[in-house]
N, C-alpha and C positions, 0 to 999 in steps of 0.2 A: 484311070485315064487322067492325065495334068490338065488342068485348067488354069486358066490366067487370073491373074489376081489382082487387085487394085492398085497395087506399088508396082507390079510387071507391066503398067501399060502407062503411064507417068511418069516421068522425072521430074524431081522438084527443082522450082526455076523462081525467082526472085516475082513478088508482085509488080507488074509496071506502073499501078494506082495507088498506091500506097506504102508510106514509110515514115519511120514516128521520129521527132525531135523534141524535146523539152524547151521552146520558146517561150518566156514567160509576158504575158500582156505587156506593152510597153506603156500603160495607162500605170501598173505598177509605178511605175519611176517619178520623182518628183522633184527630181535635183533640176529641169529644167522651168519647173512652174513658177515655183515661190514667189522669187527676186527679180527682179527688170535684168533684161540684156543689156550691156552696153556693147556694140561692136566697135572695135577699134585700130585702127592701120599700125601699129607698133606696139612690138612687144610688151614694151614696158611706157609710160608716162606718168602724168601727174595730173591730179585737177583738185579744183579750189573749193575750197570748205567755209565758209561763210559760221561769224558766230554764233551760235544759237542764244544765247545767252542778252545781247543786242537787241534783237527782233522782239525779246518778250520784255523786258526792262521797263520797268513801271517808274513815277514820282520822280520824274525830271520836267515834267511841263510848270511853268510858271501864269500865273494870271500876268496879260498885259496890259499895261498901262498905256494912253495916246504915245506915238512915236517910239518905240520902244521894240525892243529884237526878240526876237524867242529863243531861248535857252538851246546851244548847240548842243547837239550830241554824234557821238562817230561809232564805228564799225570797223571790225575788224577780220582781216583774214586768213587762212594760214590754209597748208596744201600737205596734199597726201599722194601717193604712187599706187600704183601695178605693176604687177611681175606676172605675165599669162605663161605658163610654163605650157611646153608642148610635150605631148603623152600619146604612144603610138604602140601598135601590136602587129602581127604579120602572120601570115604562114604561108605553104607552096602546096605544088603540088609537079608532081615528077611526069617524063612525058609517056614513059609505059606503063602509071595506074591512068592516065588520062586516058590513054586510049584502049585500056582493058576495062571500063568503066559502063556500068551496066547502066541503060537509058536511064531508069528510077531513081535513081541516084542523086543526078544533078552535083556532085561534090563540089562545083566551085561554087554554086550559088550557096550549098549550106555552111561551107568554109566562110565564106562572107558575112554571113549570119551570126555564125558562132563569133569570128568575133568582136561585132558590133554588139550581139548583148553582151559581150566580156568588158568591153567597153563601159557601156549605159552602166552594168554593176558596181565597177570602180569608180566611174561619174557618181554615182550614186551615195557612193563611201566618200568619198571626197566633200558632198554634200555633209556626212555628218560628221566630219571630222572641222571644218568648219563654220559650219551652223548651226548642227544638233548636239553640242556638247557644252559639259560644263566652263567657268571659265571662260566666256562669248561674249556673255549678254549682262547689260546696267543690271539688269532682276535678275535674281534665280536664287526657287526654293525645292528644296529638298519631299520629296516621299518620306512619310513615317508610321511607323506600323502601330504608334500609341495614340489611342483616343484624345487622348487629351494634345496633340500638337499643337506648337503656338508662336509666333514668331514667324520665322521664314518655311517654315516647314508647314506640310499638310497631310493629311489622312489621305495612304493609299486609294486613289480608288476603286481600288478591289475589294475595299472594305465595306461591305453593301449596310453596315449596321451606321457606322460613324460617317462615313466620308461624306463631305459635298464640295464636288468635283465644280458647279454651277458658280457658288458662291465665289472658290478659289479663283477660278478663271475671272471670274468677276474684281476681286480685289487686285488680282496679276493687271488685269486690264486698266483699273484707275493710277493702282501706280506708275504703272509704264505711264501712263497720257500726260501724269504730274513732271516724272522725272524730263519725260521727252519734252517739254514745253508746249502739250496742248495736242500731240497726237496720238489718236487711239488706236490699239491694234485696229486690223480688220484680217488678220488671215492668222489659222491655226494650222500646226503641222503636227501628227500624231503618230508611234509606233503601232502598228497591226495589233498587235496586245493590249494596248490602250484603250484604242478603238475600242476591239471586244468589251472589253471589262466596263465601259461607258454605254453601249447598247444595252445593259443588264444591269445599271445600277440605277435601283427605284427612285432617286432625286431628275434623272433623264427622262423615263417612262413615265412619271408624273407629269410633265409637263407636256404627254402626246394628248390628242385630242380622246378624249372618253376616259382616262386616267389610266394604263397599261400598269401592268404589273408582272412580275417576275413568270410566274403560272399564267399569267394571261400579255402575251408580249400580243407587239404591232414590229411591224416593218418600219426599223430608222432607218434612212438615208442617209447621207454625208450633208447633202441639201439639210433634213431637220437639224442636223448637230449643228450646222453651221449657224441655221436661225438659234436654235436655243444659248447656244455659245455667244450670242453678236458679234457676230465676223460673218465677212463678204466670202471667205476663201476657204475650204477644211480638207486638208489634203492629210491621206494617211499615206505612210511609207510601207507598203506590201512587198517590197523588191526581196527576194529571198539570194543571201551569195552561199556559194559553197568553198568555205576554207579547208577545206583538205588536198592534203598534194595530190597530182596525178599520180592514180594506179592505187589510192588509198580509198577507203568507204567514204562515201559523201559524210559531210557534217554540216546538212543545211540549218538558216538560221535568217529569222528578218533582218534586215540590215536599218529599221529604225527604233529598235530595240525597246524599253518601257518609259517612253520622257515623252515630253509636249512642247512646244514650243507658242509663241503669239509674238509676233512682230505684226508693224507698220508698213503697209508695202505698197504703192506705187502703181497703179494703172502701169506708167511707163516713165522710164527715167529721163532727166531732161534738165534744163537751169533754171535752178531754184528750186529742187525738186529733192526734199530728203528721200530715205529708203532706210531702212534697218540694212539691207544688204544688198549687195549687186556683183553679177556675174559679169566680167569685161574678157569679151570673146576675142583673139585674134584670127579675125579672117582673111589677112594679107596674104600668111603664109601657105603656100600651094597645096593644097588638099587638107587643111587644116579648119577645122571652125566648133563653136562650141557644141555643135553635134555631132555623130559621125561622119567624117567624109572618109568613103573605099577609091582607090587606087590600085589598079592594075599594070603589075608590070611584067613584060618580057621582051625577049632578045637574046641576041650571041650571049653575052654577055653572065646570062642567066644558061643557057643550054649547054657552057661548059663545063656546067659542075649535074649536068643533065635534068634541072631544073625545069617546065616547060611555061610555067607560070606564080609570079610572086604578088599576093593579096595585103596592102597595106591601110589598114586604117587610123587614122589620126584624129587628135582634136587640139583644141591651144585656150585655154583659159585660166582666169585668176577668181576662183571663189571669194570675195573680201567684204566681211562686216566693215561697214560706213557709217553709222550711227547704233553702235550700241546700248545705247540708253534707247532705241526705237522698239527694242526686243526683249523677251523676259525670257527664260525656260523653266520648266518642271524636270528636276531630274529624278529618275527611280521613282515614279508617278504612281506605276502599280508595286506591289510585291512580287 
């Protein structure tokens, strides 16, 4: 006698509560922390740089004598530009998947999505292509895998035997303050691997409360690194991109790679007000600003090529170190 069976009385049908996407936290991203915003009505402009070199200048005051003038002294100034290039991505969507489009779904909202973190990622590279690289900053030393480093260089610190990672940061820091005329970092930026390899180097764990150690860890925070470090700010770069073409295996990979950086940075930008570096947004332009703005478009226009809706997002900025000598980096920090 036939009997019914578990596949003969079902057919499989899409979950209406569930469907997976690879969003990565947007607390990852740190291209927009660092640096003060500047927002700005025009592409491109200029502003004034004040000398630094004036402001700290010593052995011109004279003793005075009755009736007598005090020794002039002057200032000078000179100016520098922005270029906010504007950077944008898109995609559609047709008007017969729209409307064969199973409730679960959602495809415009996750079109949107996709590519706003497409966005944040290349924000994100953009960050280290002018911030976290060599070539940047007044200071910068080298990673070295020999105990004995000396000079501009320092012991990996993946080197749990030799390195101190403490000390370095600490000499990065007095020289930056020297070169800068009298300012100290207060904000560290670190590749994900970095991080790691500093949670577990005994010169760190030494300084946790009850003495940790390799076999006997404690819970760091970015909060402890930051105190131990001295800086206000400790931002690691966790944004992971995938450079592989569509339709190839992924080739994921952190996008802040094995470097450090310390700059001087600014509550908020203003006059009189240095910065190591600064983000100058243009917000003028219509859907444009240094975060994502989505734009939605359709019409005739669009439904002749049978288009039913086109997703665009935009941003308009100019990453730009302003006081170089405010910033030092580590580059190749670990091995």
């Amino acid at each position: 006698m036939p009997m019914l069976t578990p596949s003969q009385v079902h057919i499989d049908q899409p979950l209406t509560n569930l469907t997976l996407a690879y969003l990565q936290d947007e607390a990852n991203f740190i291209a927009d922390k660092v640096f003060p915003l500047v927002e700005v009505d025009k592409q491109s402009d200029k502003y004034y740089e004040y000398n630094r070199a004036d402001f700290n200048r010593s052995g011109n005051r004279q003793q005075l004598a009755p009736r007598t003038r005090p020794e002039r002294v002057g200032m000078s100034l000179s100016n520098s530009n922005y270029f906010a290039d504007v950077y944008g991505l898109a995609t559609d969507f047709d008007e017969q998947t729209l409307a064969n489009e199973d409730a679960a779904l959602e495809i415009r909202a996750a079109g949107t999505k996709m590519l706003m973190h497409n966005m944040l990622i290349d924000r994100e590279k953009d960050f280290v292509t002018n911030f976290f690289s060599t070539g940047v900053w007044g200071t910068e030393w080298d990673g070295d895998t020999s105990a004995a480093a000396a000079g501009t260089d320092v012991v990996h610190w993946d080197d749990y035997t030799n390195s101190t990672p403490i000390q370095d940061v600490t000499n990065m820091r007095r020289t930056i303050q020297l070169a800068s005329g009298g300012f100290k970092p207060n904000t560290m930026v670190v590749g994900k691997a970095v991080r790691d390899s500093l949670i577990n180097n005994p010169a760190i764990l030494s300084r946790l409360n009850g003495g940790a150690t390799i076999s006997n860890t404690a819970l760091i925070t970015d909060a402890k690194l930051a105190e131990i470090f001295e800086v206000e700010n400790f931002y690691v770069m966790e944004a992971v991109e995938n450079t592989a073409a569509e339709g190839a295996a992924e080739s994921n990979s952190f996008i802040g790679g094995s470097n450090a950086l310390l700059t001087y940075t600014p509550s908020a930008a203003g006059l009189m007000t240095p910065a190591a570096g600064l983000t100058f947004a243009w917000n003028s332009i219509q859907g444009a600003s240094f975060g994502v703005t989505v734009e939605s478009f359709t019409g005739d226009f669009l439904r002749v090529e049978g288009i039913a809706e086109e997703l665009h997002v935009k941003h308009a900025y100019d990453m730009k170190v302003v006081g170089s000598e405010l910033g030092g980096f580590f580059n190749g920090v670990i091995s």
